[in-house]
BAGUTOR-578278 format. One line per field, with one value per residue (C-alpha): residue number from 1; residue in three letters; x, y, z. Coordinates in steps of 0.1 Angstrom, whole numbers. Each point is the difference from the previous one (the first is absolute). Example, Ala and Ser with C-alpha at 12.3 -4.5 7.8 and 13.67 -1.06 7.14 Angstrom:
// residues 2
n	[1|2] $
res	[ALA|SER] $
x	[123|14] $
y	[-45|34] $
z	[78|-7] $
***
This chain:
// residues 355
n	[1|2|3|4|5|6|7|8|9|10|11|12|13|14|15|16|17|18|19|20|21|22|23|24|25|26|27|28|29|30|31|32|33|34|35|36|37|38|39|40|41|42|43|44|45|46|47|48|49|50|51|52|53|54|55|56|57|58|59|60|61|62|63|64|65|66|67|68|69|70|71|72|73|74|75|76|77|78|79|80|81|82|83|84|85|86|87|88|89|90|91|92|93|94|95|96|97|98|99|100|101|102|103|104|105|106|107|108|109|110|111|112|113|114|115|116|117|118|119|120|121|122|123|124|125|126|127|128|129|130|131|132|133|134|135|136|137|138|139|140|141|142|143|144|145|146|147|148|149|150|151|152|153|154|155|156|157|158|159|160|161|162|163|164|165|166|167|168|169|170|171|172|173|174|175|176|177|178|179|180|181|182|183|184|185|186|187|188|189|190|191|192|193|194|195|196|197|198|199|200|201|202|203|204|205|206|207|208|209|210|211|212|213|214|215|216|217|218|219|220|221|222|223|224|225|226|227|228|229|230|231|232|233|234|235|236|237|238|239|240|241|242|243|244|245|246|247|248|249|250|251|252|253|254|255|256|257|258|259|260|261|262|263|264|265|266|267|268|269|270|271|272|273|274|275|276|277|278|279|280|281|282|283|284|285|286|287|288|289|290|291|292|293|294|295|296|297|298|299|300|301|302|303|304|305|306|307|308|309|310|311|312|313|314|315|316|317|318|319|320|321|322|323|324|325|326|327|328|329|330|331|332|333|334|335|336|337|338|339|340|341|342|343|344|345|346|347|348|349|350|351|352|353|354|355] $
res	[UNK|UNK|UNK|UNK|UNK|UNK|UNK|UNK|UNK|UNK|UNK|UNK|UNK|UNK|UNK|UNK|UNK|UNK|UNK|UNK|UNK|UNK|UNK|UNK|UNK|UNK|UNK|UNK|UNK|UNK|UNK|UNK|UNK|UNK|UNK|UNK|UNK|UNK|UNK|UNK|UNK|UNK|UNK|UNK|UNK|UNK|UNK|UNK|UNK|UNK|UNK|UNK|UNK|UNK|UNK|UNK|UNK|UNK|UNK|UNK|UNK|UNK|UNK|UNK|UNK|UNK|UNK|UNK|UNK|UNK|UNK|UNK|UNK|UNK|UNK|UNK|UNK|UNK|UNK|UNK|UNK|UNK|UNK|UNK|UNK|UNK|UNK|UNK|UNK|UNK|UNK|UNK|UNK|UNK|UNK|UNK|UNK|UNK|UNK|UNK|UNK|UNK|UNK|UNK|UNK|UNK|UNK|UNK|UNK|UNK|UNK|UNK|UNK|UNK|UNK|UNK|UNK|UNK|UNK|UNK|UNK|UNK|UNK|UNK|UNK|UNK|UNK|UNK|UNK|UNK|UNK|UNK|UNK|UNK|UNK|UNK|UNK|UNK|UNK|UNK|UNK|UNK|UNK|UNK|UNK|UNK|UNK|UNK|UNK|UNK|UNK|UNK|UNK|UNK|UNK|UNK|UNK|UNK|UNK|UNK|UNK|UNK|UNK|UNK|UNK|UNK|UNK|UNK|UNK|UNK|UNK|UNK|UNK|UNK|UNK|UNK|UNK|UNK|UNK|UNK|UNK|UNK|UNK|UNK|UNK|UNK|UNK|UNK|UNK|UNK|UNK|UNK|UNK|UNK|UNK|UNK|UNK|UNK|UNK|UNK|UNK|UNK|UNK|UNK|UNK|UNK|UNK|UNK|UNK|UNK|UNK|UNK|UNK|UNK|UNK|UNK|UNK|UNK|UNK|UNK|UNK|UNK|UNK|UNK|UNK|UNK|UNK|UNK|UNK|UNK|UNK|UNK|UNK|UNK|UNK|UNK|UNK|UNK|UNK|UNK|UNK|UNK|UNK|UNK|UNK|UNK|UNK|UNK|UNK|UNK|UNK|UNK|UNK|UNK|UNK|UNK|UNK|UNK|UNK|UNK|UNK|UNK|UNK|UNK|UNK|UNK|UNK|UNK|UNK|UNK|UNK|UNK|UNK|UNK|UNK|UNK|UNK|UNK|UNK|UNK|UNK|UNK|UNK|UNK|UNK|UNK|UNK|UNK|UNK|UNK|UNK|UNK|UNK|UNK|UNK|UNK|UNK|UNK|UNK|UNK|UNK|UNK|UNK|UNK|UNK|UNK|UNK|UNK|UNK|UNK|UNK|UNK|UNK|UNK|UNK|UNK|UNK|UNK|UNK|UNK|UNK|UNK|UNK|UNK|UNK|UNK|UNK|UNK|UNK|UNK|UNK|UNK|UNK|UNK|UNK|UNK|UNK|UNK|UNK|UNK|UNK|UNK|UNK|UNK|UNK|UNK|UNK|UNK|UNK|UNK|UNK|UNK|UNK|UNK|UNK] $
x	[-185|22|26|-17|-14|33|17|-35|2|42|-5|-32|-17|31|11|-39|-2|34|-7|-35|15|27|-21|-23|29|-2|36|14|18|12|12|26|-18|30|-5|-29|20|-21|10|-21|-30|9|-3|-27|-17|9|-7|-35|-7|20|-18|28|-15|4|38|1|-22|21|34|-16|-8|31|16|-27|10|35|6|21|15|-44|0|31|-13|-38|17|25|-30|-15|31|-1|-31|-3|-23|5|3|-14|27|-9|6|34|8|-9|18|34|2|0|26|25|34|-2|-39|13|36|-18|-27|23|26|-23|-19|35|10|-36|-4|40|-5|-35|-6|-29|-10|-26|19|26|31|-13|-2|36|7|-21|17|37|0|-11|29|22|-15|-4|-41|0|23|-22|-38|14|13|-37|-19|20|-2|-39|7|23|-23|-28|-18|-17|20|-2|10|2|20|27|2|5|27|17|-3|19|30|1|-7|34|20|-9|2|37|6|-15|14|-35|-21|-24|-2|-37|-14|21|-18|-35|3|4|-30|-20|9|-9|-33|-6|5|-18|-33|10|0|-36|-10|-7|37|12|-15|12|36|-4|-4|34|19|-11|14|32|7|-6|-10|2|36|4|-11|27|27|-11|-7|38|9|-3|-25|13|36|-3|34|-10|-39|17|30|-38|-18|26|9|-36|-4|18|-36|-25|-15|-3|-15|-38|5|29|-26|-20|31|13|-35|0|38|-15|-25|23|26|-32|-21|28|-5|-32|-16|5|-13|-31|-8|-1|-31|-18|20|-21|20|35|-22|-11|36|17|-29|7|38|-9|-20|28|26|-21|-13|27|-9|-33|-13|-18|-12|-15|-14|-22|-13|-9|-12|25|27|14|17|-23|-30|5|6|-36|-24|-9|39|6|-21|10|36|-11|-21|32|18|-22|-7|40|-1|-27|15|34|-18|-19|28|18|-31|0|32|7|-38|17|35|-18|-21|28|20|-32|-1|37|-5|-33|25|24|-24] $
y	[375|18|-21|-35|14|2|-34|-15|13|-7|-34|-12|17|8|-35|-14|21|-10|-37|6|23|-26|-35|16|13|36|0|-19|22|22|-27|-29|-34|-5|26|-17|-30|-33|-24|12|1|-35|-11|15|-19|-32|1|18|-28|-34|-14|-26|-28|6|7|-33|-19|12|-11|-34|-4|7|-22|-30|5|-3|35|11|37|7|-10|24|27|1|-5|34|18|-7|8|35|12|-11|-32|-24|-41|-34|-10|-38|17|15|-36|-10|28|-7|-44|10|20|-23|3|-34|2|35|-15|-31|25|23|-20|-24|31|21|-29|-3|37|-1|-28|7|35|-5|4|3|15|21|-23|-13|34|9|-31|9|36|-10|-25|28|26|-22|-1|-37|4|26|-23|-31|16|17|-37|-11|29|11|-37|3|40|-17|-28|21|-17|18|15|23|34|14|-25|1|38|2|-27|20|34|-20|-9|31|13|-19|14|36|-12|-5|29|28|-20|-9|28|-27|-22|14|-8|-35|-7|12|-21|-31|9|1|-34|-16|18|-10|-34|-2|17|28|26|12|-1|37|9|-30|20|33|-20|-13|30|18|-36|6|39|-12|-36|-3|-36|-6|12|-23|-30|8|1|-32|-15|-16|-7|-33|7|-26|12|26|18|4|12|25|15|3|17|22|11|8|16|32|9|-6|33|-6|41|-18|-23|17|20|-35|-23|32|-2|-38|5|20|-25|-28|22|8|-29|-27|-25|-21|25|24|-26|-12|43|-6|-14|34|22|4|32|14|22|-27|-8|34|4|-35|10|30|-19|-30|31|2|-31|-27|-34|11|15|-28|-10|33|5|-35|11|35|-1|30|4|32|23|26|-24|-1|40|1|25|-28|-14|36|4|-35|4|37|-20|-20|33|13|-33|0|40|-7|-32|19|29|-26|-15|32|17|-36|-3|36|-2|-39|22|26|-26|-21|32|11|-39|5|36|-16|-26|19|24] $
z	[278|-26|7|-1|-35|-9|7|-12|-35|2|15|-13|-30|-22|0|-3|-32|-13|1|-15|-30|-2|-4|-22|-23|2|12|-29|-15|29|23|-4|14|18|21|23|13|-7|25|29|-23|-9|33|7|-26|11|36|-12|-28|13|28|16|-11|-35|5|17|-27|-28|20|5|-32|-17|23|-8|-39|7|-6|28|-15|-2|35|8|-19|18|37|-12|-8|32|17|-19|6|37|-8|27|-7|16|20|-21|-33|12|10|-33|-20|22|-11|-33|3|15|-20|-16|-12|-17|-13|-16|-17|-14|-11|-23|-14|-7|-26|-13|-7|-18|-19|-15|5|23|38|27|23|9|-3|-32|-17|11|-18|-32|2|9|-32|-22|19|-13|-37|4|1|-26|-29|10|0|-37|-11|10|-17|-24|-17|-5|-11|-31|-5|-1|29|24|27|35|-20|40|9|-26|-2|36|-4|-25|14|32|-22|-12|36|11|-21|4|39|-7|-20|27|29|14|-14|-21|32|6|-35|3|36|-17|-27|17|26|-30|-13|29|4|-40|12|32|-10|22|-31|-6|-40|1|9|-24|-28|12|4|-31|-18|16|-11|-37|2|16|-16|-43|4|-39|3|27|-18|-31|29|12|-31|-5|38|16|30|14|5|31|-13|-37|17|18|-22|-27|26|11|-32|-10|31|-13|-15|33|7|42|1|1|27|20|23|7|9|23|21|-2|17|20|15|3|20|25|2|-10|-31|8|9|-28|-26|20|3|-37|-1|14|-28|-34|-10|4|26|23|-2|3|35|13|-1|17|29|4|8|34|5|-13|-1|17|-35|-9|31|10|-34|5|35|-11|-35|-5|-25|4|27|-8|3|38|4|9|28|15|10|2|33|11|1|16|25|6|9|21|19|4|14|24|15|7|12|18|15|9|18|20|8|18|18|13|5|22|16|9|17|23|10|11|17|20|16|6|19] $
***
């Protein structure tokens, strides 16, 4: 009796009360969150909370709007935690992924995306963020706003600081051999979310607010005042040299985490997670999240309701993944208790015939 007392309160009980400290916060300040691994609880989330016909409604759907990475995304998730299919939807999911349906998509939205800084998918924001690597979307969304900024016409003060913060990005890109690259990448994820809705107004404020401590947009309007927006070269060599005063300290921290998010979950999907951030906090947790779940994030976060790693740490996925264990234990045991009583039976069958 001692003994099953023992393993009950080692196998059972400790780790009952550690979850229970843990989701109601008691542990905060004693235990790294990392230290409870979140993809099992994850799981058993979805397979608790997704019945299959959901998973195959939201795959059929995407595919009906044309939205084929949605469809992607929603039969991965399935795939991850164990969700099975239709066969008809697989079908489905498999024509429109052919090579030609995909090459024809991507290539029209990759020149769409460079040449007006726009996209809907993930091939047209490469576009919108390769044209602004190269400075080209920076110099031409400053020609644009910067022109009402001189004529004192009203103008997209986000839009224009984040454009000039990417010059000056590039050239302190150049100078560390790569070590601005991050705040570069963010800034152009953040264009395209300005552009495409994505960007809540809550976190355009907050946004806002860091571009006015970095950029002096008075300043900015005496540099431009002389230059010829219209003539990329003389935009840049202005920008550049007023440049030398941008403060990136403010916004550094946000362009790292927005980075961050494209490195996990890939460009589309970074700027349409934009529209669940209203803080740097929801951004800093969503970043967090997309490190285990990839391009899942977004998908996962749609089924569940959850937007946090810690949000699925819960008692109740707790015993369920436990349950899972246990299930697992007492099949092999199963298995193993079968397979020598069949062993034995098998060799008395044997020792009766030869008798």
């Amino acid at each position: 009796m001692r003994v099953f007392n023992f393993f009950f309160v080692v196998l059972v009980a400790l780790p009952v009360a550690f979850i229970l400290a843990f989701e109601a916060g008691l542990l905060d300040e004693y235990v790294d969150a990392d230290l409870i691994p979140a993809e099992p609880f994850i799981r058993a989330e979805l397979q608790a909370t997704v019945p299959p016909e959901e998973i195959d409604l939201a795959v059929n759907d995407a595919l009906d709007s044309g939205q084929y990475e949605d469809a992607l995304m929603y039969a991965e998730i399935a795939e991850y935690a164990s969700i099975p299919l239709a066969p008809e939807t697989v079908e489905r999911l498999e024509d429109a992924g052919t090579l030609l349906l995909r090459v024809s998509r991507d290539t029209g939205s990759f020149f769409e995306g460079f040449l007006t800084g726009e996209g809907s998918d993930t091939a047209g924001f490469v576009g919108a963020i390769t044209s602004d690597l190269t400075v080209v979307g920076d110099v031409r969304d400053i020609g644009r706003e910067g022109s009402k900024l001189v004529a004192g016409e009203d103008y997209s003060e986000l839009i224009l600081g984040l454009s000039v913060v990417g010059v000056a990005a590039t050239g302190a890109t150049i100078a560390t051999g790569g070590g601005a690259l991050p705040v570069k990448v963010g800034v152009s994820l953040m264009k395209v979310a300005k552009r495409t809705g994505a960007l809540t107004a809550a976190f355009a404020r907050q946004l806002g607010d860091l571009m006015r401590k970095a950029v002096d947009f008075p300043g900015l309007r005496r540099s431009l005042n002389n230059v010829s927006l219209t003539d990329s070269a003389a935009t840049r060599r202005a920008v550049t040299n007023y440049s030398s005063s941008i403060n990136l300290k403010p916004l550094t921290p946000v362009f790292d985490d927005m980075a961050a998010l494209q490195r996990n979950a890939g460009p589309a999907e970074s700027v349409r997670l934009l529209a669940r951030v209203e803080d740097t906090n929801d951004l800093r947790r969503i970043t967090e999240m997309s490190g285990t779940l990839g391009v899942k994030t977004r998908g996962v976060m749609a089924l569940t309701g959850k937007t946090s790693l810690r949000a699925f740490k819960t008692f109740a996925n707790f015993v369920r993944w436990i349950l899972e264990w246990v299930w697992a234990i007492a099949a092999g045991i199963a298995t193993l208790v079968f397979g020598a009583g069949s062993r034995r039976a098998v060799r008395r069958i044997r020792r009766t015939r030869r008798a």
